[in-house]
N, C-alpha and C positions, 0 to 999 in steps of 0.2 A: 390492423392490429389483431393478435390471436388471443379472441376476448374466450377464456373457459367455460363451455359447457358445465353448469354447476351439477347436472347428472354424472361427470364424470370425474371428478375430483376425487371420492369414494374410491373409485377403478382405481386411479392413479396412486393414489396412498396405500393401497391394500397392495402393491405392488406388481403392478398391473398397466408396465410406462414405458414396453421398450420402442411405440410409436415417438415419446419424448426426448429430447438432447438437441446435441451440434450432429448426430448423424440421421437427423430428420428434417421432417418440413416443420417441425413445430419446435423452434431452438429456445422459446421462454413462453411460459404462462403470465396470463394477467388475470388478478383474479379481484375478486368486489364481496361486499358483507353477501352478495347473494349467494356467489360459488360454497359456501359453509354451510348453507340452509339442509343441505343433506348428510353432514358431517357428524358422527356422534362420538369419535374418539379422533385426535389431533395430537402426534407426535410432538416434542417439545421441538424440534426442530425438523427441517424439510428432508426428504430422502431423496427428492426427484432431481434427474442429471439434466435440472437446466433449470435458472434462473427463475424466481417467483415472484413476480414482482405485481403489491397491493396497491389496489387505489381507494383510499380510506370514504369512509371508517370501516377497519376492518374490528372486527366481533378481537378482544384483547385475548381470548383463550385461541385464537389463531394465530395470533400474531406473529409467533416464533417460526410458523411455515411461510411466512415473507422472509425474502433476500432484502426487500427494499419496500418502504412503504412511505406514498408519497397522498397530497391531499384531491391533486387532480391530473387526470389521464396526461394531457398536453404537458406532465413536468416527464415523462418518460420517453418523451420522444428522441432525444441524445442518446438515451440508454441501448432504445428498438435498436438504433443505427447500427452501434456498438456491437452489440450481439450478432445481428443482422450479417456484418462484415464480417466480425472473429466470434463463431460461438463453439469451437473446441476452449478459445481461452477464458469466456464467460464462464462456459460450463465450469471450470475447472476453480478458476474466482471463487465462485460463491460454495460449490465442495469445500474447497480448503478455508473457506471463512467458516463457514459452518464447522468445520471441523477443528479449528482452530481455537474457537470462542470459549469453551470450558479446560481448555488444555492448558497446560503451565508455559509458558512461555519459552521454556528447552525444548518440550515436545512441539508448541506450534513452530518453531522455527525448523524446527528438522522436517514437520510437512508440508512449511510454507518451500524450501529448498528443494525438498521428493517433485511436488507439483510445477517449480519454478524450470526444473530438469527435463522434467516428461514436455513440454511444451517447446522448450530450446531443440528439444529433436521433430518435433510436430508441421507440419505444411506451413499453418499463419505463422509463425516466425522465420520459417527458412523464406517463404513467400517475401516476407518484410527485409527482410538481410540482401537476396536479389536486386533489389529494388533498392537500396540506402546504398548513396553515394559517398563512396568512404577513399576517394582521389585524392581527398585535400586534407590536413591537416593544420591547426590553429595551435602559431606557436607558443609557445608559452612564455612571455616576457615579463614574468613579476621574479622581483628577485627575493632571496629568502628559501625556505624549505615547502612546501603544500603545507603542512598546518606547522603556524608560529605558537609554543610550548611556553609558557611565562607563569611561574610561580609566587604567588602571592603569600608567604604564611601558611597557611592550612587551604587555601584556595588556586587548585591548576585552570589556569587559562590556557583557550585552544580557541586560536582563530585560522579559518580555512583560507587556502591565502593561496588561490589561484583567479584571482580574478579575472586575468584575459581571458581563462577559457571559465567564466562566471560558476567558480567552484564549482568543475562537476567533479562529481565522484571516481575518479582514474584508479588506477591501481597504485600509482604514487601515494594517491593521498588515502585511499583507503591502509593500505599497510603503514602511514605514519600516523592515521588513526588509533589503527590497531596499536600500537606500540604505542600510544601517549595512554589508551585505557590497560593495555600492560600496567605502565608505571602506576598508574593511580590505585590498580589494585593491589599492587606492591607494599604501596607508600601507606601507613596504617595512619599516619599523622593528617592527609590530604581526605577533609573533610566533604569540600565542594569542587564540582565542575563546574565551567562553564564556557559553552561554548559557542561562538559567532561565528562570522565573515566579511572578510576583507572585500572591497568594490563594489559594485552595483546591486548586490542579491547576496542572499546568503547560501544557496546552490539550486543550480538547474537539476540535479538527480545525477543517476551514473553518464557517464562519456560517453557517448552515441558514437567516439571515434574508434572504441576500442570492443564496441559488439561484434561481435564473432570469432573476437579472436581466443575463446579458449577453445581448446585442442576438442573436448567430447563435453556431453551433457555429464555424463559422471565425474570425469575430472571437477569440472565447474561446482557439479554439488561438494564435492570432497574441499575446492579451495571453500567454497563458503561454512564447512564445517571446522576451517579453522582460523580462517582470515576473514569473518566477517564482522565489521565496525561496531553495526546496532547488537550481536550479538554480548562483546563485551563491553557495551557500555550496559544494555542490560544486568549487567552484574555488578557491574558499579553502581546501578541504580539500588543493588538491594543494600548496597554498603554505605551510601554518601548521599546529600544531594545533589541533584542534577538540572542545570537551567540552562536551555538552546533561547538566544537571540536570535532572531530572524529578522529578513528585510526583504522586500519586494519579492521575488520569485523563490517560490520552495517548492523545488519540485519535485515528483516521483522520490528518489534515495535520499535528497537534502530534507522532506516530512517527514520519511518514513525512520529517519534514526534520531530526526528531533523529538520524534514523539514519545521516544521513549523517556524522557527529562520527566523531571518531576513539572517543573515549569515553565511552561515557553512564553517569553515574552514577545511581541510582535510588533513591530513599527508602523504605522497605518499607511504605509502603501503595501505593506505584505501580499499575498494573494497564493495558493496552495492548488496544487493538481497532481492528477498519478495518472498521465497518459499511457501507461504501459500496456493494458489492451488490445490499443490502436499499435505496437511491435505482434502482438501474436502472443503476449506473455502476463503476470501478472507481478505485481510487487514484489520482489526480489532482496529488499537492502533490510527487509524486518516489518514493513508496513504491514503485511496479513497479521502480523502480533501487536504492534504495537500501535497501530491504528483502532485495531478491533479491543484492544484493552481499554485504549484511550477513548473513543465515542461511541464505542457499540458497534454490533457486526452490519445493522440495517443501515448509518451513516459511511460507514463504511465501502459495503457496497455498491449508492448510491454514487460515491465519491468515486470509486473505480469503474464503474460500469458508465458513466459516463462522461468521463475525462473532463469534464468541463472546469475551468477555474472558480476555485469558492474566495471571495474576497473575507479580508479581517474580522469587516462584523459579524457573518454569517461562521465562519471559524470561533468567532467569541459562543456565538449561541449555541451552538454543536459539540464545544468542551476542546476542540480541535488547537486552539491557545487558552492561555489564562489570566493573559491581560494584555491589551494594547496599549503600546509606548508611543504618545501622540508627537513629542521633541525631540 
């Protein structure tokens, strides 16, 4: 592990790091209360092009220069990997979380999308697209529209209703997304969302059958500046309430646009992951916003950098839900 010379920490902040990032030998710092012991001015947040990842107790007026701060070395070993394999997409991660974190929620999305682009054209994703076997197709046999539309009074229901392919996020259901958070912003009378999933989970993230197929990286940012889901329901969030059910698998796209709800309710077999990464890429469907609004940009990180699954309770304790549904 590339434990930081706490003599060079100073160098590095004074701007003095282009030995550091994904196009070195040194793609993430680790750093301890010791690395600070020569530090007399600490930027509110990190400048360096690669991952900073604490292993507590770090000193609280440093705190903001961690990406990630965890209590013991051994919980960062998923992460090393992580980076290890993709640290153009690392790198790029915790930039745009960081940059994200005091920004309004219009501007992180538009450099959650900038970042999401530069990477779609980058090696570790074209590397990963080579490699993804996309022969086969999984058809779609639930009958009905991708999300079922049911109107309560002042309360719209939306449940995602792809179950054979365990709601992922398609372009079908994304655009009948879009068009159901149309209607709600429409509708002055429609107070509350709410929104589920039909079948085993409530979604596995976007459709791993339908990566590559937009035309360019710009085209892609352009559709997501006007077709993208978490985008408008963000808006809806500022006008209504908003509550995401969930159940068993939430993955990648299916956390990152529930997060945006005012409330997520969670079933106790739930369990949440954003392996995006391990593609060469980072959160893409709103999670750099509404993940980092939701538990903070260090959980966050954490959560990205090392794909691993966080089950219910550890989601309760993280803010990540706000109540589990035990029946």
């Amino acid at each position: 592990m590339l434990h930081l010379d706490p003599n060079l920490l100073p160098h590095y902040l004074a701007g003095n790091h282009d030995e550091l990032g994904p196009l070195s030998d040194t793609p993430y710092l680790i750093v301890d209360a010791v690395s600070f012991g020569n530090v007399s001015d600490i930027s509110s947040h990190s400048t360096l092009p690669c991952p900073v990842l604490g292993v507590g107790p770090i000193p609280e007026s440093a705190s903001n220069l961690c990406d990630v701060i965890v209590d013991e070395e051994a919980s960062l070993d998923a992460m090393i990997k992580n980076i290890d394999q993709h640290p153009m997409a690392a790198s790029v991660l915790v930039q745009t979380l960081r940059a994200v974190e005091h920004a309004s929620w219009q501007d992180g999305l538009l450099i959650e999308s900038l970042a999401y682009a530069s990477l779609q054209g980058g090696p570790e994703y074209q590397h990963w697209l080579e490699n993804h076997d996309q022969s086969t197709t999984t058809p779609i046999t639930d009958q009905g529209p991708p999300v079922i539309i049911e109107r309560h009074k002042n309360i719209l229901s939306l449940r995602l209703n792809r179950a054979s392919r365990r709601n992922a996020i398609s372009i079908e259901m994304r655009d009948a997304l879009c068009e159901a958070f149309d209607l709600a912003l429409l509708d002055d009378e429609i107070e509350h969302i709410s929104i589920s999933g039909n079948g085993a989970c409530f979604s596995t993230g976007g459709d791993l059958e339908e990566f590559g197929q937009t035309p360019d990286a710009v085209t892609g940012h352009l559709v997501r500046s006007l077709r993208l889901p978490g985008k408008k329901l963000a808006r809806c969030a500022s006008k209504m309430k908003i509550t995401a059910h969930v159940h068993s698998a939430c993955i990648g796209a299916g956390i990152e646009l529930a997060a945006f709800a005012d409330t997520i309710v969670a079933a106790g077999d739930s369990f949440f992951q954003l392996p995006e990464l391990k593609f060469g890429l980072i959160p893409g469907a709103g999670g750099c916003v509404s993940l980092v609004k939701r538990i903070g940009r260090q959980h966050a990180s954490e959560i990205c950098l090392s794909g691993k699954k966080i089950k219910v309770k550890r989601a309760l304790e993280i803010g990540l839900v706000d109540k589990i549904q035990l029946n």
